[in-house]
C-alpha positions as CSV (number, residue, x, y, z in Angstrom):
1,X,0.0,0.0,0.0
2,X,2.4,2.6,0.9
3,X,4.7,1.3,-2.2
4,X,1.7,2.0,-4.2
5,X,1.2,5.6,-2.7
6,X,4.3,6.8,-3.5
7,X,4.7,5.9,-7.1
8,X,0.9,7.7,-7.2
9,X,2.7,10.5,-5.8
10,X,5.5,10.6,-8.2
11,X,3.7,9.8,-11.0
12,X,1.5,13.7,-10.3
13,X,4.8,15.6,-9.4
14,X,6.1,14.0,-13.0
15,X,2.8,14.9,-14.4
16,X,3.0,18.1,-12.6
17,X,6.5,19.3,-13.8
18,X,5.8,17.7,-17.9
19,X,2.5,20.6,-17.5
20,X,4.5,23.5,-16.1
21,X,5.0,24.9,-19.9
22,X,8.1,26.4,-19.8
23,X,11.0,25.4,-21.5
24,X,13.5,23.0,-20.4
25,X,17.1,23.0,-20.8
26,X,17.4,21.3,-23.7
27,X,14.9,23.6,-25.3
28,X,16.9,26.2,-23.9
29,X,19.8,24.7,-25.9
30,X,18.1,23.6,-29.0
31,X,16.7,27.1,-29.3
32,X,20.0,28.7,-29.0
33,X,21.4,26.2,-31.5
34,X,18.5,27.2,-34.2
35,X,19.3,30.7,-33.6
36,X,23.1,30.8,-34.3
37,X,22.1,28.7,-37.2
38,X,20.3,31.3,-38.6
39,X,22.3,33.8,-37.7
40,X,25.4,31.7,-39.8
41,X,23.1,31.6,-42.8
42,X,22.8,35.2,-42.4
43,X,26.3,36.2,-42.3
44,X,27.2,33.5,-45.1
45,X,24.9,35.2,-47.0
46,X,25.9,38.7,-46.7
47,X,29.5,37.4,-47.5
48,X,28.1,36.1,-51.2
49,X,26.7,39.9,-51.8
50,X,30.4,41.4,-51.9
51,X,32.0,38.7,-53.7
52,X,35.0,36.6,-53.0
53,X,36.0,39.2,-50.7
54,X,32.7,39.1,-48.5
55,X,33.1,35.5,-48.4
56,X,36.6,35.2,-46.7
57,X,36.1,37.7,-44.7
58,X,32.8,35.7,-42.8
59,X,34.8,32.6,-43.1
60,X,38.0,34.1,-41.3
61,X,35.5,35.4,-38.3
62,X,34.7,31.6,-37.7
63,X,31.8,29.8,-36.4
64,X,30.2,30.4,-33.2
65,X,30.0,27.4,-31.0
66,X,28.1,26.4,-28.4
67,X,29.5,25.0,-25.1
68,X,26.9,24.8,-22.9
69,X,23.7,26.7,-21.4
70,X,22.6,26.1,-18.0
71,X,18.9,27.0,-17.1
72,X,18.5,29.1,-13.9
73,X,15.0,29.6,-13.9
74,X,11.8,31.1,-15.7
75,X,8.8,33.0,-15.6
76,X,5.6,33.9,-18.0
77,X,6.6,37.0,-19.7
78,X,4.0,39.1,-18.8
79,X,3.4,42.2,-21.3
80,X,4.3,39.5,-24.1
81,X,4.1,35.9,-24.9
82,X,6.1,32.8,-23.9
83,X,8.4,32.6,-20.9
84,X,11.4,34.9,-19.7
85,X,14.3,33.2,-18.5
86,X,17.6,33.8,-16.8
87,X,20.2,31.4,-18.5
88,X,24.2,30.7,-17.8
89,X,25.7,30.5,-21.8
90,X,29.1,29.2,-22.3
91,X,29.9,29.9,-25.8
92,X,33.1,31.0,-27.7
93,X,32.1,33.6,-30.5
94,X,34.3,34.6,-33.2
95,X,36.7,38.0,-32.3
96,X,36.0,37.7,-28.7
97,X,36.6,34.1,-27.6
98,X,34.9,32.1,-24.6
99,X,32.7,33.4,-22.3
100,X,30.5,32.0,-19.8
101,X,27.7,34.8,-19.2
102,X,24.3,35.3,-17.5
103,X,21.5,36.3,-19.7
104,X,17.8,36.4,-19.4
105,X,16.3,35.1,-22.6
106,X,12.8,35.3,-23.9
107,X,11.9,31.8,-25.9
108,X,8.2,31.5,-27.2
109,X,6.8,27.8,-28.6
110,X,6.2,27.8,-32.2
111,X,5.1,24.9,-34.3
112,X,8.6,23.5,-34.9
113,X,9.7,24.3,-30.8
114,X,11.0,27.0,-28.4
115,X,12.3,29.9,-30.4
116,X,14.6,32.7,-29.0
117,X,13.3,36.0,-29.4
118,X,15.3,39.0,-30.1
């Protein structure tokens, strides 16, 4: 009987926690991962607009890489959709190197998962 309580128990705080509608960590990460993606497409882009010379210049910056993100916490935005949340980034980005920095973030669920916005 008491077995049998306390998996009921755990089985509502799991229920509880898969319901709270926030992002998780790895959303946290996979979002941040979409977003440099898209900001590489961007800059490879621009680079083909001034030629050859556009072109090695973006390579030379190099990519952006992601080390890790740890998630602190978050909150419903309130004035806005989605969820605000204060993240640790560990990241080397080209010209300035590796950093490991507190930010707080602003990630909303679209149909393909937790986007970052700007």
């Amino acid at each position: 009987m008491k077995f049998m309580l306390t998996g009921a128990v755990l089985a509502v705080s799991l229920l509880a926690v898969g319901c709270s509608g926030e992002p998780s960590e790895a959303d946290i990460r996979a979002a941040f991962e979409k977003d440099m993606a898209k900001t590489a497409q961007s800059l490879d882009e621009a680079g083909k607009l001034f030629g050859g010379v556009g072109k090695s210049f973006t390579d030379s910056l190099g990519k952006t890489e992601l080390h890790a993100v740890k998630k602190i916490g978050c909150t419903e935005a309130k004035e806005a959709p989605g969820f605000v949340c204060d993240v640790e980034v560990d990241m080397t980005v080209p010209i300035a190197g590796r950093s490991k920095e507190m930010t707080t973030v602003r990630f909303v669920k679209g149909p393909d998962g937790w986007v970052v916005m700007q």
